[in-house]
VORO-890086 format. One record per residue (C-alpha): residue in one letter; z, y, x. Coordinates in steps of 0.001 Angstrom, whole numbers, padded with zeros to 6 digits, always signed. Each point is the difference from the previous one (the first is absolute). Layout:
<pts>
AZYX;...
</pts>
This chain:
<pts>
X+075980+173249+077007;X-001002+003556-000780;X-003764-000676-001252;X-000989+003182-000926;X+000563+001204+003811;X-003034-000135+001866;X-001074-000437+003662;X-000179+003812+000787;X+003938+000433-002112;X+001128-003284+002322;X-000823+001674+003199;X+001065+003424-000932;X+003496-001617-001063;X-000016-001626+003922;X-001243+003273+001618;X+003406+001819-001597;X+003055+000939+001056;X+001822-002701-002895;X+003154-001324+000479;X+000178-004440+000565;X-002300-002579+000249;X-003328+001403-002398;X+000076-003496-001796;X-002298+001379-002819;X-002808+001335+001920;X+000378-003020+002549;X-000758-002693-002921;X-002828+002360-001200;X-001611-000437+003163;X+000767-003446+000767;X-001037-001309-003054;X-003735+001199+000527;X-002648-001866+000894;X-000931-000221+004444;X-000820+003937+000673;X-001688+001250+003172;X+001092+003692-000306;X+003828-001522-000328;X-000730-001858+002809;X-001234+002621+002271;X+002816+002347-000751;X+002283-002651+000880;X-001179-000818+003265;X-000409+004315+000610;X+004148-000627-000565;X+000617-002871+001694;X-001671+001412+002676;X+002027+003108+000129;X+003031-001437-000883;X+001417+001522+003458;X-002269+002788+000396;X+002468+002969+000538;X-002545+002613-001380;X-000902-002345-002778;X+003762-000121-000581;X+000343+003968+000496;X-002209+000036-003117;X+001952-002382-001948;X+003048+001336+000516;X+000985-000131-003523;X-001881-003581-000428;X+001386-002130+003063;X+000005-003139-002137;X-003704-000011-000483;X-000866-002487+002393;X+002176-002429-001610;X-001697+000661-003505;X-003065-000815+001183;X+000863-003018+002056;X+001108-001486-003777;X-003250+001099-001056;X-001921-002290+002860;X+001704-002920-001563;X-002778+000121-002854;X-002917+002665+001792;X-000453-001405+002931;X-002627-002132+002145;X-000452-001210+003480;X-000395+003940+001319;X+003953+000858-000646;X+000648-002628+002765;X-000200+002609+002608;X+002089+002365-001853;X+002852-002377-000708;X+000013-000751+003879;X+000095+003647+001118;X+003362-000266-002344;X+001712-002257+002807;X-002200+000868+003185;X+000568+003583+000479;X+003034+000749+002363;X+002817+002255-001054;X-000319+000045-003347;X+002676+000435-002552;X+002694-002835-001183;X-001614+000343-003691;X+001532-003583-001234;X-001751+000177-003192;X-003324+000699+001216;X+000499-002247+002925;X+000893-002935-003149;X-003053+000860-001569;X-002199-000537+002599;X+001458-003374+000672;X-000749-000609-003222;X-003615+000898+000446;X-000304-002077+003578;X+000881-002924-001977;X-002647+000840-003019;X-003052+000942+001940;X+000693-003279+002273;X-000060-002416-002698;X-003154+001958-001496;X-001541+000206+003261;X+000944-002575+002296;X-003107+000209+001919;X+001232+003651+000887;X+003517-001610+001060;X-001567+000787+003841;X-000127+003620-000830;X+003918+000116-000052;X+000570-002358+002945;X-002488+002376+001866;X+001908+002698-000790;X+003767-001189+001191;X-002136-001289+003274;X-001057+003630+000388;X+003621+001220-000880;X+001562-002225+002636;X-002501+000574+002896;X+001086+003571-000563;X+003376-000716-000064;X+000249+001821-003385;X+003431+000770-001649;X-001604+000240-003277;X+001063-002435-002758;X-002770-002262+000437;X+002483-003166-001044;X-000889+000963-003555;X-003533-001581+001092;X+001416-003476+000292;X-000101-000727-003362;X-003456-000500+000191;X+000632-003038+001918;X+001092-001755-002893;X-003744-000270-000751;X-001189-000700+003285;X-001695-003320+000795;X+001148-002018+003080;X-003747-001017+000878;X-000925+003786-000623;X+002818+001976+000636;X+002649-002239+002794;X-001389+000863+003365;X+000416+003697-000890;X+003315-000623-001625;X+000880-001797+003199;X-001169+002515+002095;X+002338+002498-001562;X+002594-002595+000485;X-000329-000229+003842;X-000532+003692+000588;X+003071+001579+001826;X-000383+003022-001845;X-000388-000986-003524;X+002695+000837-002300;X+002163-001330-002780;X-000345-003228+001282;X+001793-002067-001344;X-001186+001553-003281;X-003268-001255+000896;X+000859-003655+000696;X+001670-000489-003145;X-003426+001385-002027;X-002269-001969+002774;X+002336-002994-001323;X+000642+000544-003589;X-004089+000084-000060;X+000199-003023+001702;X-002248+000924+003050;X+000001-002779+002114;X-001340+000908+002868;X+002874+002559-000044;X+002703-001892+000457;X-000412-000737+004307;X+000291+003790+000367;X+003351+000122-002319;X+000989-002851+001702;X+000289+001767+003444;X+001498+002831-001490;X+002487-001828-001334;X+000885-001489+002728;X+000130+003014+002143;X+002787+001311-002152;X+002045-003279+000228;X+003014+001307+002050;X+000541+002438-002040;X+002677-001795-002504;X+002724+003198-000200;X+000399+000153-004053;X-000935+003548-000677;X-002027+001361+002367;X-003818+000775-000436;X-001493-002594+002391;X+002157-002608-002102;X-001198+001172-003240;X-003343+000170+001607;X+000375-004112+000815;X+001108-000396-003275;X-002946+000849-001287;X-002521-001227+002480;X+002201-003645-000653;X-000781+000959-003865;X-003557-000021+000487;X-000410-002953+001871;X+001922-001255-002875;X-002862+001305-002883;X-002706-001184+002519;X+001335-003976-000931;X+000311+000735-004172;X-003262-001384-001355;X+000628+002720-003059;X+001374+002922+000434;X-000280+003318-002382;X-000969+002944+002385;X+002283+003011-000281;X-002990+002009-001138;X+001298+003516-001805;X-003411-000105-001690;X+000722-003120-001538;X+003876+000982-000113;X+000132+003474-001881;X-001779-000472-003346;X-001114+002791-002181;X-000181+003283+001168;X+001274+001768-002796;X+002955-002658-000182;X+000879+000500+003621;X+000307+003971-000347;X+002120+000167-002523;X+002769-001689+001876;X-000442+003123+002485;X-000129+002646-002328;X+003605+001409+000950;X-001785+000692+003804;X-001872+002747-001495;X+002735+001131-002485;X+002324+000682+002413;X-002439+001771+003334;X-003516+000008+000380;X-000121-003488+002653;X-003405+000808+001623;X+000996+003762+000203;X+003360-001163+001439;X-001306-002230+002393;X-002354+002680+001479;X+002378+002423+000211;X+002681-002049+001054;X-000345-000161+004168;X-001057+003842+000405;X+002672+002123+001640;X+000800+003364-000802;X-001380+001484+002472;X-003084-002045+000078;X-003318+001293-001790;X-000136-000559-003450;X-001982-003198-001113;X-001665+002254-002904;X-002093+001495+002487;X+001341+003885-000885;X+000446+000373+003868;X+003310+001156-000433;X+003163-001770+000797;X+001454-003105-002116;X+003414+001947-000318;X-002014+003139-001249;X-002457-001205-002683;X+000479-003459-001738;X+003508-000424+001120;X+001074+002458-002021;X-001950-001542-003051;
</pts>
């Protein structure tokens, strides 16, 4: 670690247009002490991770949202919960698999430090599903892991039995592998309304499968939960197995880009058309 670079250096260094992963200034900043300013800028990012004139802005910067979501593994408190949520609860956002990783990764983290606040994510995929939402809000199940059946079941269960609810079979196996109880009559019934579907290969099979798979988990008396936060180790560690990513395109830049057509407006926010500004680029 660079220990002559300071807070201000670290932040400039993420706030440039550099090349990779900015592993130096990163460590900097993660190996300080709990800081509120670090925390507020990284909910200000989190929260604008999709914000298209945010974005505009930061044309030249699109990865830092994901910066700052490493920082929150160290400078954050209770008050980032709502900003990791907006990650996976607002619709239409961007395929951004790394960013999307992180955040699972901070689900898991902020559930095991606050399991009283478990509720807040439940509440939110409730909210998500009563709306019928197509954002990503499976990424929220992790926090299930940390639920408590006494607590946290009837909601679980609720989710379970409500027609519109997604990724469910998803669900059941997290409701299971954190052995909720009270869970298991709801999986039950789905289960068994996907019975005659025994074609190998199709997606109400697979779908069986894995309803029949957490059944299964609900009877293991020890099981080790799936949890990425448990799963992924250090952060540093886990990067540099995808430092090629941003060797060989830029992947958040990629993946915003990625769905516009030509003729569409440009994401950048120039007003002109994609095929006419950052097409070209």
């Amino acid at each position: 670690m660079n220990e002559t670079m300071t807070k201000a250096d670290a932040l400039a260094v993420l706030h440039s247009d550099v090349d990779g992963i900015p592993f130096e200034a990163l460590e900097v900043l993660c190996s300080m002490p709990y800081d509120e300013d670090l925390e507020n800028k990284i909910i200000f990012h989190l929260d604008n991770a999709y914000n298209e004139r945010i974005l505009a802005l930061n044309k030249s910067l699109p990865n830092l949202p994901l910066w700052y979501a490493i920082l929150a593994e160290v400078h954050s408190t209770q008050k980032v919960i709502p900003s990791v949520i907006n990650l996976f609860t607002t619709p239409d956002s961007p395929d951004w698999d790394l960013l999307d990783e992180q955040g699972l990764y901070l689900v898991g983290m902020l559930s095991e430090r606050y399991p009283e606040l478990v509720v807040n994510f439940l509440d939110a995929i409730e909210k998500q599903v009563a709306k019928r939402s197509n954002a990503p809000y499976l990424f929220l199940y992790d926090s299930i892991y940390f639920a408590n059946d006494e607590v946290h079941g009837a909601q679980v269960s609720r989710l379970l039995s409500h027609p519109d609810t997604g990724w469910k079979p998803l669900l059941a196996v997290h409701a299971a592998e954190a052995k909720l109880n009270s869970c298991k009559s709801e999986v039950s019934e789905l289960h068994e309304s996907f019975q005659s579907y025994t074609e190998k290969g199709t997606n109400e099979n697979l779908i069986r499968e894995e309803l029949n798979y957490a059944l299964e988990l609900f009877e293991v008396k020890e099981s080790k939960p799936n949890c990425f936060y448990h799963q992924r180790g250090n952060w540093e560690a886990h990067y540099k197995k995808v430092v090629e990513l941003f060797e060989e395109e830029n992947p958040m830049l990629a993946n915003l880009f990625n769905n516009v057509g030509r003729n569409d407006a440009c994401p950048c926010g120039s007003g002109k058309k994609y095929k006419s500004c950052c097409l070209q680029s």
